[in-house]
C-alpha positions in Angstrom: 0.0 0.0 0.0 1.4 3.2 -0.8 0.4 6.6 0.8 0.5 10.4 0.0 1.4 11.4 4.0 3.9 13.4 3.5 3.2 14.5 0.4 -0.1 16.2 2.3 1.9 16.9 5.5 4.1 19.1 3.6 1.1 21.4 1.7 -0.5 21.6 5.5 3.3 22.6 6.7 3.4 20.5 9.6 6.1 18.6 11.1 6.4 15.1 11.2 5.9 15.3 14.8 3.4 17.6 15.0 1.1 15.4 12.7 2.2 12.2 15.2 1.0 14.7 18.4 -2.3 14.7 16.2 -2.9 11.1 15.8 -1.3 9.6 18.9 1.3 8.3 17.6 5.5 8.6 17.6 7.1 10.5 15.0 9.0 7.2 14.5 5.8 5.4 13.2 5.1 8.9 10.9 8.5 8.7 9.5 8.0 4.8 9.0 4.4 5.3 7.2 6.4 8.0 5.2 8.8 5.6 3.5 6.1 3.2 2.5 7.5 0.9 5.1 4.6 0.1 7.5 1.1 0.0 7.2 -1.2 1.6 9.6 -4.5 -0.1 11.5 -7.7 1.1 10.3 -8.0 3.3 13.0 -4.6 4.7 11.9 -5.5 5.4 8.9 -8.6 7.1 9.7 -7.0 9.8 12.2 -4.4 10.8 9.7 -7.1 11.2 6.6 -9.0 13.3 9.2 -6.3 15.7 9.6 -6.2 16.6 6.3 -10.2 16.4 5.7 -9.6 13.4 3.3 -11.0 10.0 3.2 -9.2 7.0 3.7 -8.6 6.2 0.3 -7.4 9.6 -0.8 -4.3 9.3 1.5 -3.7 5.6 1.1 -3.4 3.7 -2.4 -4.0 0.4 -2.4 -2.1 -1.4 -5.1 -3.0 -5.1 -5.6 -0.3 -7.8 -6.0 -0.6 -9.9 -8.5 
């Protein structure tokens, strides 16, 4: 799964941490989730598409395996 996070972060002009403050989470997991190297829970993923008034599927991309 691949996500626009930081991509949106930046245009809001946050900081990593400051968007980590917002969902509960460490900066750590923000800068993981950045580099397409974890992905998030649902809930997760809900709290970070709320802070930038976007659903779920506009910040994440799904992307199939085949």
């Amino acid at each position: 799964m691949k996500n626009r996070i930081k991509e949106l972060r930046l245009k809001l002009g946050i900081t990593q941490q400051e968007l980590a403050d917002k969902v509960c989470v460490s900066s750590r997991t923000i800068i993981s989730l950045e580099k397409q190297q974890y992905n998030p829970s649902v809930l997760l993923a809900y709290r970070i598409s709320s802070v930038f008034n976007l659903s779920i599927e506009e910040v994440f991309i799904f992307e199939q395996d085949d």
